[in-house]
Backbone as a ProteinNet text record, in pm:
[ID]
protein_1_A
[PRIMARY]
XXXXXXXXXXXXXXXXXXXXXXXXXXXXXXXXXXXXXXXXXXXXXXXXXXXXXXXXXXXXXXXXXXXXXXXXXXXXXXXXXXXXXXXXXXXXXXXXXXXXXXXXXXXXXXXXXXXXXXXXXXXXXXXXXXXXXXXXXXXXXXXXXXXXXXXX
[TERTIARY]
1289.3	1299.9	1221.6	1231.1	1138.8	973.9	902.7	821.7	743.3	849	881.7	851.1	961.2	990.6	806.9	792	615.9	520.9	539.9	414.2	435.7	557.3	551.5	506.9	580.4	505.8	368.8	293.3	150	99.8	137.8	90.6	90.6	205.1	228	118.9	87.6	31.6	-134.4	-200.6	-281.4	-334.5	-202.5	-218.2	-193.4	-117.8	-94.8	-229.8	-304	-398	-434.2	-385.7	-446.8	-334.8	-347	-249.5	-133.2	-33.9	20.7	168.4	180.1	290.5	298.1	187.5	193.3	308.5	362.7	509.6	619.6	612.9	694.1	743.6	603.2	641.6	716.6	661.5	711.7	870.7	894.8	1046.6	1097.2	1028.4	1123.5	1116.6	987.6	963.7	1083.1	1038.7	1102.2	1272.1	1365.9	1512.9	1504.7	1417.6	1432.6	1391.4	1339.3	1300.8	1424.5	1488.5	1606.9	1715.9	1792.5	1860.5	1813.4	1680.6	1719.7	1673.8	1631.5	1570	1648.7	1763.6	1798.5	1749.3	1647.1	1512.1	1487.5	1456.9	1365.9	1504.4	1627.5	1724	1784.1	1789.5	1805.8	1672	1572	1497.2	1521.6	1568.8	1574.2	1708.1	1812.1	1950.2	1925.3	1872.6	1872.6	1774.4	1676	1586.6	1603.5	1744.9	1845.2	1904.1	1980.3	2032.6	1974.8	1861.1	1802.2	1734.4	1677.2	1643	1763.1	1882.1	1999.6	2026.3	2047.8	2078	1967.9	1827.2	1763	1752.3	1794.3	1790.9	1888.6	2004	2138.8	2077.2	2050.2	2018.5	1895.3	1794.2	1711.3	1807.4	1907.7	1986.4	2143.7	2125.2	2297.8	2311	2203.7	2218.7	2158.3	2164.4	2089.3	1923.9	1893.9	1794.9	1752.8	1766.8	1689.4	1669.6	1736.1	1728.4	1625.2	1608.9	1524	1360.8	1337.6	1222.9	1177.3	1282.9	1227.3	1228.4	1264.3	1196.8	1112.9	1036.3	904.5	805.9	809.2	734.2	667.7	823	771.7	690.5	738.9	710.2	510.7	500.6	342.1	266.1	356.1	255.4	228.4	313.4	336.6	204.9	211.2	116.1	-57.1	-16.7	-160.7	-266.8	-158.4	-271.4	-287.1	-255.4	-343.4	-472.5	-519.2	-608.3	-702.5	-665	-737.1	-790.5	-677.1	-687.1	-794.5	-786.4	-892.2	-1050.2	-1068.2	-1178	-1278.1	-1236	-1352.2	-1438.3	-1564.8	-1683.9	-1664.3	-1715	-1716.1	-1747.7	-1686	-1713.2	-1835	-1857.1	-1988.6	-1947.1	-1813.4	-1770	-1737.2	-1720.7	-1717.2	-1794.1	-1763.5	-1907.1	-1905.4	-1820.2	-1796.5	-1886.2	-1874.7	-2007.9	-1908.8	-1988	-1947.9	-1832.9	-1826.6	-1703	-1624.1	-1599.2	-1455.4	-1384.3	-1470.3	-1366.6	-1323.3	-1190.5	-1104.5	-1091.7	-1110.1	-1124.9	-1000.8	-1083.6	-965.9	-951.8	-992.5	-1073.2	-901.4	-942.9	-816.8	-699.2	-673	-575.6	-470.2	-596.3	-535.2	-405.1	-505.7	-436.6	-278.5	-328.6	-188.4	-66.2	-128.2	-30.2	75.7	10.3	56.2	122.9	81.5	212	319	327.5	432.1	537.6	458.4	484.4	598.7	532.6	604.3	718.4	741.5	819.5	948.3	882.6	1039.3	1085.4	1005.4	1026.1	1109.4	1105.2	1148	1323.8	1325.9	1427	1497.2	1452.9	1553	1568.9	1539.1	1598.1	1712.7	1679.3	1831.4	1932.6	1902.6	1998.5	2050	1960	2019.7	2118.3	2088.7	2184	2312.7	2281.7	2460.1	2501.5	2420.3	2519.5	2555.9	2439.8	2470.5	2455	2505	2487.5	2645.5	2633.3	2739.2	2839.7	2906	3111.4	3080.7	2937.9	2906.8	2894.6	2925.8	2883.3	2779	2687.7	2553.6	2582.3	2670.3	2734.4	2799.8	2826	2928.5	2791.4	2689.5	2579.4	2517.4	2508.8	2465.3	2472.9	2624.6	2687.9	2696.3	2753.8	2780.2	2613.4	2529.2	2405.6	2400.8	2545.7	2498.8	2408	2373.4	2353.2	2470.2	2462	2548.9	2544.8	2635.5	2649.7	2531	2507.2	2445.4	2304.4	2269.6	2119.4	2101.4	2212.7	2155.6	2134.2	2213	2203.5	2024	1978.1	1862.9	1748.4	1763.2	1668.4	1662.8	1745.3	1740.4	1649.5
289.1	259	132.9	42.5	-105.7	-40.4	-13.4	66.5	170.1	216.6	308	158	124.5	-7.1	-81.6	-107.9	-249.9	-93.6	69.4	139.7	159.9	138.5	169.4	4.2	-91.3	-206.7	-235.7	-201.9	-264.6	-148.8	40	62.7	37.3	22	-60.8	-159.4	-241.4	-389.1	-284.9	-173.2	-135.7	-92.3	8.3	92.4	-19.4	-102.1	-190.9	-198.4	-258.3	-246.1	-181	16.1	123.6	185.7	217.5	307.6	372	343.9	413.5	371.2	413.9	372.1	251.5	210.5	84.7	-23.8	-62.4	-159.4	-71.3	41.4	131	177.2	135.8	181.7	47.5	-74.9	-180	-211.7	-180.6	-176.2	-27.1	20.3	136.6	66	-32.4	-28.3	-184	-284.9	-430.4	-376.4	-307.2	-318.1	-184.8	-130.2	-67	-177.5	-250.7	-388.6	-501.6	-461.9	-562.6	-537.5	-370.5	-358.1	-388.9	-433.5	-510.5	-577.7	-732.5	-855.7	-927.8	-1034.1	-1120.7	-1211.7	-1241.4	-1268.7	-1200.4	-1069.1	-998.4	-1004.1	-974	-927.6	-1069.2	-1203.1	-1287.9	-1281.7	-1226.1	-1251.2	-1160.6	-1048.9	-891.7	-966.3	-988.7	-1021.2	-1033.5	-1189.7	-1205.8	-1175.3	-1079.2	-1011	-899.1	-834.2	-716.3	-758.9	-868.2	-927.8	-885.8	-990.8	-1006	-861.9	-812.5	-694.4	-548.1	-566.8	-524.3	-539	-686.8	-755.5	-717.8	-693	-703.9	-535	-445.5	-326.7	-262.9	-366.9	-304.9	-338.6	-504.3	-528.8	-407.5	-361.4	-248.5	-115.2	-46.8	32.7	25.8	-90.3	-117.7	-80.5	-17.9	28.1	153.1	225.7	362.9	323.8	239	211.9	134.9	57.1	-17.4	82.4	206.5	287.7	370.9	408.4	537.8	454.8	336.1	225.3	239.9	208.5	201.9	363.7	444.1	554.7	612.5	579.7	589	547.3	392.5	303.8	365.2	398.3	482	617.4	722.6	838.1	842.6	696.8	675.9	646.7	547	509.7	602.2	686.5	820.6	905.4	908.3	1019.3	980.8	835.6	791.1	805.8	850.3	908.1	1039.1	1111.1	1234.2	1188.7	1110.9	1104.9	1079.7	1008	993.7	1145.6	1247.5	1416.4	1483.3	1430.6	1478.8	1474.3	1338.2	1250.7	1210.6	1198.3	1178.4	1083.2	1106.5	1006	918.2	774.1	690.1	667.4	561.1	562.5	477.4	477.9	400.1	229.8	217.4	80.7	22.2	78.1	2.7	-61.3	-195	-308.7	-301.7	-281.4	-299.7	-165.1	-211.5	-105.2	-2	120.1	217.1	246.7	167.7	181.6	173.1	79.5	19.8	117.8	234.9	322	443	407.8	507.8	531.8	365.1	364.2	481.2	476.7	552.2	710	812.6	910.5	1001.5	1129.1	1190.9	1175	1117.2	1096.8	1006	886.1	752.4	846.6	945.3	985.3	1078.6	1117.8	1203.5	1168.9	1003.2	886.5	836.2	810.9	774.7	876.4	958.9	1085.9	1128.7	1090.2	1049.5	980.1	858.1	749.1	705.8	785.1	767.4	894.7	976.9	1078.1	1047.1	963.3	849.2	754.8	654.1	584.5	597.5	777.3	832.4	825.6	870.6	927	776.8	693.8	547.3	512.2	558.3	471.1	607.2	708.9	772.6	769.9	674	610.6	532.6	465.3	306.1	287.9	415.5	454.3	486.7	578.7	653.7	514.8	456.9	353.2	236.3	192.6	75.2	70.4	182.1	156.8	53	69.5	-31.1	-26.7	-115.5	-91.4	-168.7	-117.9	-97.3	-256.1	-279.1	-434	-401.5	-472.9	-436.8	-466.2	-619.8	-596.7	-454.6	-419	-279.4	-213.8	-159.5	-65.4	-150.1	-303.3	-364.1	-359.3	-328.8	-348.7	-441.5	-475.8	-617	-692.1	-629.5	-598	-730	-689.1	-750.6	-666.3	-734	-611.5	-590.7	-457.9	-422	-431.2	-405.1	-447.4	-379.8	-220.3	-147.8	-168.1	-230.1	-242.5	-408.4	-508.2	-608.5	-573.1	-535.9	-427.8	-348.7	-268.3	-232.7	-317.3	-386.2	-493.7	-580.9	-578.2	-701.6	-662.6
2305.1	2163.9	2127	2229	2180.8	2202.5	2248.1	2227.5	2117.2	2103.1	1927.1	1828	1835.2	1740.6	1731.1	1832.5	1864.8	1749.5	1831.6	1769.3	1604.1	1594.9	1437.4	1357	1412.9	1343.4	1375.1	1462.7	1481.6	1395.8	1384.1	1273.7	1182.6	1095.6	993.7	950.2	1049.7	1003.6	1033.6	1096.1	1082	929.9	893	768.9	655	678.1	527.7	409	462.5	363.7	243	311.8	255.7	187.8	83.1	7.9	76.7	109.4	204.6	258.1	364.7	463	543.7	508.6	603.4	606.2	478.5	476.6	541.3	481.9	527.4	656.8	778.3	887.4	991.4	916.7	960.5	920.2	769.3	762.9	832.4	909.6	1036.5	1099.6	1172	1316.3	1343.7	1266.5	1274.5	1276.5	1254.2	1263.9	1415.7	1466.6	1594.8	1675.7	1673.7	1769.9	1790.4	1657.6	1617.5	1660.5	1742.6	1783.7	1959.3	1988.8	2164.5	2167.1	2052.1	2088.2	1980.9	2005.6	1937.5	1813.4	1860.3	1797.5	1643.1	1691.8	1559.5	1491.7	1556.2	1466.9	1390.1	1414.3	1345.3	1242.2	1227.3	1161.6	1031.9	1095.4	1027.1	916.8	974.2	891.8	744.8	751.6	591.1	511.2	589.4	498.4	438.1	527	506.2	356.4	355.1	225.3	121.3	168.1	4.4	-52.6	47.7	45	-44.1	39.8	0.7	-159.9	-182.9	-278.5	-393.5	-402.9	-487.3	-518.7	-422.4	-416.1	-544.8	-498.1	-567.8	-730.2	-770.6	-892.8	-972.6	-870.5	-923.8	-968.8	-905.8	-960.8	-1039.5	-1065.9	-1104.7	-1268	-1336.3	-1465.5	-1444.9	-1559	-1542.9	-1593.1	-1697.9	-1751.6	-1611.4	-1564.1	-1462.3	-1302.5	-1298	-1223.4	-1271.8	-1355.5	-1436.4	-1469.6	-1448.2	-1443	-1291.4	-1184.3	-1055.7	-1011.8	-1037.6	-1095.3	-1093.9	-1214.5	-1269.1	-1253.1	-1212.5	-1110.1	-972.8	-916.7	-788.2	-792.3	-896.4	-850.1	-962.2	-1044.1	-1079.9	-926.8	-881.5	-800.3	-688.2	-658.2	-579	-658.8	-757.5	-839.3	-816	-798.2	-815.1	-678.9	-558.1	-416.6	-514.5	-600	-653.3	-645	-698.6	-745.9	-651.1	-522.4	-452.9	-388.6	-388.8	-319	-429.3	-594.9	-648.4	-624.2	-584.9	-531.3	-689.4	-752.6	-891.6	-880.5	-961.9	-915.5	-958.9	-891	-928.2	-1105.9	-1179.3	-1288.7	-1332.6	-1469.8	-1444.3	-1499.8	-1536.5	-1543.4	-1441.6	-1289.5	-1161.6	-1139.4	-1150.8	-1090	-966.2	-900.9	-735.1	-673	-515.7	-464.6	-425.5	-430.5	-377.9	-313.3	-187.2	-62.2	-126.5	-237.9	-305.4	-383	-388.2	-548.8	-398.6	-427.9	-340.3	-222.6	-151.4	-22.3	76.8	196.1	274.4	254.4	136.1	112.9	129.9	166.9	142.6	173.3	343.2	413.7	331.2	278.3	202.9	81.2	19.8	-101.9	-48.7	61	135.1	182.2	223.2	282.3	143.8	60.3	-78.5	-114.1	-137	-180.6	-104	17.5	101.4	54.7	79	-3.8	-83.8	-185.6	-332.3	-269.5	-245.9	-218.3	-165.5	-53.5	39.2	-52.9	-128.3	-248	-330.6	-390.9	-439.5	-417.1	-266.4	-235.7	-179.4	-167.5	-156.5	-310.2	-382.5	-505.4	-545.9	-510.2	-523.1	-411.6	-288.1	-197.6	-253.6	-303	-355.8	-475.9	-568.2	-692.1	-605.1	-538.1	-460.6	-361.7	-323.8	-202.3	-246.9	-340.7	-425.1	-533.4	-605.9	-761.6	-796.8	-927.3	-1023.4	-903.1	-916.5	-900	-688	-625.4	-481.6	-425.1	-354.1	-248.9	-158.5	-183.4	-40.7	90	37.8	185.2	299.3	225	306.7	355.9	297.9	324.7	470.3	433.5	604.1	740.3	759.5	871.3	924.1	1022.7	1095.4	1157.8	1202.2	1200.9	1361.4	1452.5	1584.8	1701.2	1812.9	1889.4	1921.7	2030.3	2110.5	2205.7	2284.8	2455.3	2537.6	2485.8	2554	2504.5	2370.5	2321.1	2431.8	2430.4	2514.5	2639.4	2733.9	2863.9	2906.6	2776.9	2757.7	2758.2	2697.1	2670.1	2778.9	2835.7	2955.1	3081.8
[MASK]
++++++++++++++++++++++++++++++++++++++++++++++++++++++++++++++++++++++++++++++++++++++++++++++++++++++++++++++++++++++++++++++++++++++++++++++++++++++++

């Protein structure tokens, strides 16, 4: 699993750049690293929080749910465009490489993307909407006997 954990964050920090999964694979890979190195997981904790915490404030109304939303499933929409491929326009000052870097895959990764996006902000309504404590969704977030055991 620490293995799993290192290939999904060094992808991550590969893909970040590009339209895509790249944050995404690092918030998988960084809390699988965090259940057998003390370390990542003091690091992971209070990024869980705030993370938690700012999650809940994005769905704790219906209007501020139905925004992160829409947010997501545009920016989800917008690898279309990359799967369309349209020519460059003629108001791009920038060269060539720059309009739609990363070419179809980029646009496939993004519609992913937005899809999982999607589907955590209707986690985040059911686990932490109104009335919910983020705390509870955290867990105690120690290792365990058998993840320290592993790791050792």
């Amino acid at each position: 699993m620490v293995g799993l954990g290192w290939l999904l964050v060094v992808g991550g920090v590969v893909l970040y750049p590009l339209p895509g999964p790249g944050l995404l694979l690092i918030a998988l890979g960084v809390p699988l690293l965090a259940r057998y190195d003390e370390r990542a997981a003091r690091w992971l904790r209070p990024a869980q929080r705030r993370a938690l915490r700012e999650t809940a404030r994005a769905v704790e109304t219906w209007p501020r749910t139905l925004v992160s939303a829409l947010v997501t499933a545009l920016v989800g929409l917008a690898g279309v465009l990359w799967l369309l491929e349209p020519a460059q326009p003629a108001w791009w000052g920038l060269p060539a490489w720059t309009w739609l870097p990363g070419g179809w895959w980029a646009g496939v990764s993004q519609v992913a993307s937005g899809v999982v996006c999607l589907a955590l902000v209707a986690w985040a309504r059911v686990v932490l909407g109104p009335g919910r404590t983020p705390a509870s969704a955290l867990g105690s977030g120690e290792l365990s006997e058998e993840s320290r055991r592993s790791a050792a």
